[in-house]
CHARMM internal coordinates of N, CA and C (Angstrom, degrees):
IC EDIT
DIST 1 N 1 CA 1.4367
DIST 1 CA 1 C 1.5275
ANGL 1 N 1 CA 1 C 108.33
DIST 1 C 2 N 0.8115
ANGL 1 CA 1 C 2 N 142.20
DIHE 1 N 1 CA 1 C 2 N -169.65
DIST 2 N 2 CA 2.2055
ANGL 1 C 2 N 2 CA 133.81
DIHE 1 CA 1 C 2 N 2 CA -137.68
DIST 2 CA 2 C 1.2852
ANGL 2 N 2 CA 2 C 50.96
DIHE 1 C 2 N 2 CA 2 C -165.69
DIST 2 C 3 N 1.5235
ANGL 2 CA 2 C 3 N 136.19
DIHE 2 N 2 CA 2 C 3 N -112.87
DIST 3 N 3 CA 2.0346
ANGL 2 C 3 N 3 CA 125.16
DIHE 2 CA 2 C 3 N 3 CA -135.36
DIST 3 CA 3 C 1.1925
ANGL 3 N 3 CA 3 C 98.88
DIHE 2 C 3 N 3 CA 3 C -41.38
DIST 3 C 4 N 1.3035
ANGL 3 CA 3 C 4 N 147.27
DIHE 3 N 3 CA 3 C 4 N -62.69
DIST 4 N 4 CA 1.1140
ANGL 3 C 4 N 4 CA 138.08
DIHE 3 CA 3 C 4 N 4 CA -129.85
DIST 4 CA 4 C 2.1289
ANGL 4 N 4 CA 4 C 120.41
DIHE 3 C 4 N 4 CA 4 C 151.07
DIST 4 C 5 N 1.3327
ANGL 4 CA 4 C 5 N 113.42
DIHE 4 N 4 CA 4 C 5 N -126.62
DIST 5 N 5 CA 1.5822
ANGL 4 C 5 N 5 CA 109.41
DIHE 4 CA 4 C 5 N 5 CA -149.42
DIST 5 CA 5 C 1.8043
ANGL 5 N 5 CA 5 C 66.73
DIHE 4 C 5 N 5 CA 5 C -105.34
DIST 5 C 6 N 1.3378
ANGL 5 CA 5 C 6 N 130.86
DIHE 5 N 5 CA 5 C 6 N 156.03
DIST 6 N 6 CA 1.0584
ANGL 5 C 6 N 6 CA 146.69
DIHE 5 CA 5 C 6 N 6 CA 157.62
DIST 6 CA 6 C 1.9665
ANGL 6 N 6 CA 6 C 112.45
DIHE 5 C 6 N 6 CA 6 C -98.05
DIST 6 C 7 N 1.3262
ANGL 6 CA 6 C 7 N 117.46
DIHE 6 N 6 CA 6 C 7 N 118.01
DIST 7 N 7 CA 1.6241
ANGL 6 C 7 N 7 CA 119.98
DIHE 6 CA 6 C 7 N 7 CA -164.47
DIST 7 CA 7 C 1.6519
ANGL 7 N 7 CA 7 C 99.49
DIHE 6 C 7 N 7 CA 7 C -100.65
DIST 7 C 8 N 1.2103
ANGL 7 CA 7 C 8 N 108.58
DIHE 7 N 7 CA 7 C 8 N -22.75
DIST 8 N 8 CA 1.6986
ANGL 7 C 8 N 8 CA 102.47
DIHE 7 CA 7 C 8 N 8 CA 172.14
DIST 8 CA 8 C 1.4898
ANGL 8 N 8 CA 8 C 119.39
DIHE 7 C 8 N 8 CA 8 C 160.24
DIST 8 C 9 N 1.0364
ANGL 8 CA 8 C 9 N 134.90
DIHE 8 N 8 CA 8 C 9 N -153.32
DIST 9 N 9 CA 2.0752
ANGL 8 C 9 N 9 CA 133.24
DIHE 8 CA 8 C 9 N 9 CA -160.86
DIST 9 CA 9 C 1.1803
ANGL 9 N 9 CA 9 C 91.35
DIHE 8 C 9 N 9 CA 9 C -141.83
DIST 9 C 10 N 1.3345
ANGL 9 CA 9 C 10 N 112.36
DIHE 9 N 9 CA 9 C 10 N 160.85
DIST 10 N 10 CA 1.4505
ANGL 9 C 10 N 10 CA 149.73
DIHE 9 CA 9 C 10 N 10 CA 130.76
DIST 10 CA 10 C 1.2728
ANGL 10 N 10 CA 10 C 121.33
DIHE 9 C 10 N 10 CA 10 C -121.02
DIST 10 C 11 N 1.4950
ANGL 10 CA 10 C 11 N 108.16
DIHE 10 N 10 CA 10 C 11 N 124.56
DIST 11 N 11 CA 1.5662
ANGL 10 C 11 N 11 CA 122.49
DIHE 10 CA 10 C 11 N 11 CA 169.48
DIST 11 CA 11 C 1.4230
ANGL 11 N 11 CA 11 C 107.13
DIHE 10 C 11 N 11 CA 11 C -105.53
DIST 11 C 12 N 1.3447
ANGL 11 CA 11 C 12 N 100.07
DIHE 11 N 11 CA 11 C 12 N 118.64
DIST 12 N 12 CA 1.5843
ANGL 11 C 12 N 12 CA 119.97
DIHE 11 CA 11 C 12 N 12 CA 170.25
DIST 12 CA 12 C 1.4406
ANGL 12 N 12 CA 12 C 127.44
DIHE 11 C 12 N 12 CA 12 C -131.45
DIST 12 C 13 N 1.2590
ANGL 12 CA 12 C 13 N 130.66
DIHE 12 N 12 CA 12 C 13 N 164.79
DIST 13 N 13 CA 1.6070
ANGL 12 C 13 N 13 CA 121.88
DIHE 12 CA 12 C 13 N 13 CA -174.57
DIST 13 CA 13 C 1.4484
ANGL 13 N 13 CA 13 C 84.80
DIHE 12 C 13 N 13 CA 13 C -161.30
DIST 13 C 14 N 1.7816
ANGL 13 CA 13 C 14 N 96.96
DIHE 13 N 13 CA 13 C 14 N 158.20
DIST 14 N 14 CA 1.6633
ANGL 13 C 14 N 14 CA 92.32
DIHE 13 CA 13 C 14 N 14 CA 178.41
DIST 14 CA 14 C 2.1443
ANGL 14 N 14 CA 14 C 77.88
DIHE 13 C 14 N 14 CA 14 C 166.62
DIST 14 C 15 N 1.6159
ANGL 14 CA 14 C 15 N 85.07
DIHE 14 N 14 CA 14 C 15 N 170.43
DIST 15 N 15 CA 1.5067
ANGL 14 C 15 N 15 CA 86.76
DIHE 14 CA 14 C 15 N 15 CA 164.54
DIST 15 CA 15 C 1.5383
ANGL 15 N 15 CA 15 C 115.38
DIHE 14 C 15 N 15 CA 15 C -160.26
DIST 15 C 16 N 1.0957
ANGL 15 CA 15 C 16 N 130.90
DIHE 15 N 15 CA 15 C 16 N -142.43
DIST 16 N 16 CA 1.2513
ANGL 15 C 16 N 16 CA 115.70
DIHE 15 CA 15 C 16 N 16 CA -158.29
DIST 16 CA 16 C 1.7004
ANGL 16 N 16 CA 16 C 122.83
DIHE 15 C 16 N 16 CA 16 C -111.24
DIST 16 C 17 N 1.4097
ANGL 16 CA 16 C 17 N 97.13
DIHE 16 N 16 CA 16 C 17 N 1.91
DIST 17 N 17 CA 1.3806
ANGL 16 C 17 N 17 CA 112.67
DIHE 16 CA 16 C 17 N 17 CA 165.38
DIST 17 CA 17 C 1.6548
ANGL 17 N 17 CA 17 C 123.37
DIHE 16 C 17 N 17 CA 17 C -112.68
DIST 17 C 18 N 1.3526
ANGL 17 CA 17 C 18 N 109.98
DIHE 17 N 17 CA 17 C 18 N -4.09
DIST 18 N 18 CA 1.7225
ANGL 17 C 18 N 18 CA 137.40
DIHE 17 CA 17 C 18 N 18 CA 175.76
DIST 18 CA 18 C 1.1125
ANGL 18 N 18 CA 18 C 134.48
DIHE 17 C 18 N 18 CA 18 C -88.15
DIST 18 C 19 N 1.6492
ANGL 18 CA 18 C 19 N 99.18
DIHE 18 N 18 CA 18 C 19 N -49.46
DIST 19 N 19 CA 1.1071
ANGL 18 C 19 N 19 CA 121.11
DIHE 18 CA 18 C 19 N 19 CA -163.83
DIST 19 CA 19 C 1.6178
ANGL 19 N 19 CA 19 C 124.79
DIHE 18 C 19 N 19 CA 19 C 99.55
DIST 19 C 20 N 1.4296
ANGL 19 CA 19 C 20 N 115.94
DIHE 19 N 19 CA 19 C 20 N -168.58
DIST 20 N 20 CA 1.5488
ANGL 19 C 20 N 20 CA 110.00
DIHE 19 CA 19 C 20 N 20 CA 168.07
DIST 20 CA 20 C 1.4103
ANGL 20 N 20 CA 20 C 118.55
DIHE 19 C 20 N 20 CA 20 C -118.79
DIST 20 C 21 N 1.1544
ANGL 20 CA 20 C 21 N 115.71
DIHE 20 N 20 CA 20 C 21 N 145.02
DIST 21 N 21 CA 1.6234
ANGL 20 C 21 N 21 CA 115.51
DIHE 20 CA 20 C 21 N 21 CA -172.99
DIST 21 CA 21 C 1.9600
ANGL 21 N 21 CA 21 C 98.77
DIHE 20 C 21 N 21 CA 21 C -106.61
DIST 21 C 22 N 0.5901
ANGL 21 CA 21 C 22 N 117.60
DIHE 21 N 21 CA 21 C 22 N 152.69
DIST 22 N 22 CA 1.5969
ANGL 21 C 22 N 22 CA 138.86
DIHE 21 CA 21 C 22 N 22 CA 149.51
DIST 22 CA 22 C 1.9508
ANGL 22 N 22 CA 22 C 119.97
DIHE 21 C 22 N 22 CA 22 C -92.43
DIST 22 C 23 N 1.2083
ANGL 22 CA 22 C 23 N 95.88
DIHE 22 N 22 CA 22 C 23 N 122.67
DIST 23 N 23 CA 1.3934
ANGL 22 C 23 N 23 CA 111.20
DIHE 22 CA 22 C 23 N 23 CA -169.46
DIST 23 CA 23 C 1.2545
ANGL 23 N 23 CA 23 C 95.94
DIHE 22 C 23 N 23 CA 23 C -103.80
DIST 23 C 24 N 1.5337
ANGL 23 CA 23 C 24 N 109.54
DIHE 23 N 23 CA 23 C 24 N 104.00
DIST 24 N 24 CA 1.6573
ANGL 23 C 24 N 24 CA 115.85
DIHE 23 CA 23 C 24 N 24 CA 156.20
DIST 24 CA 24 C 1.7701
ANGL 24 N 24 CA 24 C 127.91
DIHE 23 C 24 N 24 CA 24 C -78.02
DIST 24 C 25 N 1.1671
ANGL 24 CA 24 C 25 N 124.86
DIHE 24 N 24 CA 24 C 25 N 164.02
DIST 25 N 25 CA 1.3044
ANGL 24 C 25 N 25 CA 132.54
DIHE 24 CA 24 C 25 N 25 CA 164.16
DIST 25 CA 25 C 1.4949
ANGL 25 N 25 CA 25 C 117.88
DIHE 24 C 25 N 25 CA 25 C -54.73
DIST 25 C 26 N 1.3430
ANGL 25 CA 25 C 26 N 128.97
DIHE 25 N 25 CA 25 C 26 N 128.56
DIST 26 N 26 CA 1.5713
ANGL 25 C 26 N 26 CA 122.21
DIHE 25 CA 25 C 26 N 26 CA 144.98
DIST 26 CA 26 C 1.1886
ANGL 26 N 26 CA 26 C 112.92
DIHE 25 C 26 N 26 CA 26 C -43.85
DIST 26 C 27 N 1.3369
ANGL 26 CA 26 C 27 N 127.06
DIHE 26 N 26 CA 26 C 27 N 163.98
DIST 27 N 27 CA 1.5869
ANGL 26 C 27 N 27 CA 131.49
DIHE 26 CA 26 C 27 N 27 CA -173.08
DIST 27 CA 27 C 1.6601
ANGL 27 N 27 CA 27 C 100.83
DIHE 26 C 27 N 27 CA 27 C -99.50
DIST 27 C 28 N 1.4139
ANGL 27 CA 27 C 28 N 95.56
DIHE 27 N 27 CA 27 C 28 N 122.44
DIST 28 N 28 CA 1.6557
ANGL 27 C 28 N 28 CA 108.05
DIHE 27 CA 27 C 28 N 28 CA -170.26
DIST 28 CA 28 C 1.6494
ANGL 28 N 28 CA 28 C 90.75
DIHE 27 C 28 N 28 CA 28 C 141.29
DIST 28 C 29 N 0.9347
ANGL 28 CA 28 C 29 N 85.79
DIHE 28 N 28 CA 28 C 29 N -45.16
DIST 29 N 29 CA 1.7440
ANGL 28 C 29 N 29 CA 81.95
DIHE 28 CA 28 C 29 N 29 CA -164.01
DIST 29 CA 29 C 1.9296
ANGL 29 N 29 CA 29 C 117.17
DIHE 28 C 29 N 29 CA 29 C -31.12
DIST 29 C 30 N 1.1725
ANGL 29 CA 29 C 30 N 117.74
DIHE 29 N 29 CA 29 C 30 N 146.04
DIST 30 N 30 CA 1.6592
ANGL 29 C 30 N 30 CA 104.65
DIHE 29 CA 29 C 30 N 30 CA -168.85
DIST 30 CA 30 C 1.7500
ANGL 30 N 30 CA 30 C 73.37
DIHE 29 C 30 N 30 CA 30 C -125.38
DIST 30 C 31 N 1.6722
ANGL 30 CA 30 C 31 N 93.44
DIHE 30 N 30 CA 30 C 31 N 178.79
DIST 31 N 31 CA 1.7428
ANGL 30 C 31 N 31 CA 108.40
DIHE 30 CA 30 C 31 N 31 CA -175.14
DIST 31 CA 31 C 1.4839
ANGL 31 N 31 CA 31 C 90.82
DIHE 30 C 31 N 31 CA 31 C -104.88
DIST 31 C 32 N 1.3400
ANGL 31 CA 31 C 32 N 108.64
DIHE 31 N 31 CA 31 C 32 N 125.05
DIST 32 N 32 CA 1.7510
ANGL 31 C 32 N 32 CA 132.77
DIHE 31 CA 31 C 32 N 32 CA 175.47
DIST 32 CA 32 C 1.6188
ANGL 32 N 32 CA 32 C 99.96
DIHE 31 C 32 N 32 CA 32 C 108.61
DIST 32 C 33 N 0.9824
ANGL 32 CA 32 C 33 N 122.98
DIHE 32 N 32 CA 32 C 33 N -13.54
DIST 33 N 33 CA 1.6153
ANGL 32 C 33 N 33 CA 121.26
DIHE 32 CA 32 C 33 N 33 CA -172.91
DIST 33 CA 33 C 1.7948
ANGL 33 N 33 CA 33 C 89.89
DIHE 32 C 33 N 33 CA 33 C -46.47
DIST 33 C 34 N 1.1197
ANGL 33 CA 33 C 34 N 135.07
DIHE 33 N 33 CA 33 C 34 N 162.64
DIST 34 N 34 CA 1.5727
ANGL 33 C 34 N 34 CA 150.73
DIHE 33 CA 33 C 34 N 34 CA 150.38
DIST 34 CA 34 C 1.3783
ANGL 34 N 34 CA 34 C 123.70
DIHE 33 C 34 N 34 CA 34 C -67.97
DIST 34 C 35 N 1.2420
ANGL 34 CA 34 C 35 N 130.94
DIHE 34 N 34 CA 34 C 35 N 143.65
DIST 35 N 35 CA 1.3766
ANGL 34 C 35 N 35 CA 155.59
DIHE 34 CA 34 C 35 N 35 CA -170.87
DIST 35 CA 35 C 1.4666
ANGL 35 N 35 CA 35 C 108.05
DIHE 34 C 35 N 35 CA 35 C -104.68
DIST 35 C 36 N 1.4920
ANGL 35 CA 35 C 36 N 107.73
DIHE 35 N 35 CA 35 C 36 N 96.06
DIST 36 N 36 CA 1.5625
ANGL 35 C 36 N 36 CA 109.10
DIHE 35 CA 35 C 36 N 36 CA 179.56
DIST 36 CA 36 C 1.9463
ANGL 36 N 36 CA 36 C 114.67
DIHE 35 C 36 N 36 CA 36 C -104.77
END
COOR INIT
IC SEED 1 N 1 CA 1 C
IC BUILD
């Protein structure tokens, strides 16, 4: 990362007549698992 230590993501989608959603995990999900 060019700033610095990276602490974690947000995945979101949304648009300009909707709004934005936040995309949570299914339950299972572990921290480092992959994004398919």
């Amino acid at each position: 990362m060019r700033f610095g230590t990276s602490e974690g993501m947000i995945l979101a989608a949304g648009d300009d007549d909707i709004g934005i959603f936040v995309i949570s995990p299914d339950a299972g999900a572990k921290p480092g698992m992959q994004v398919r």
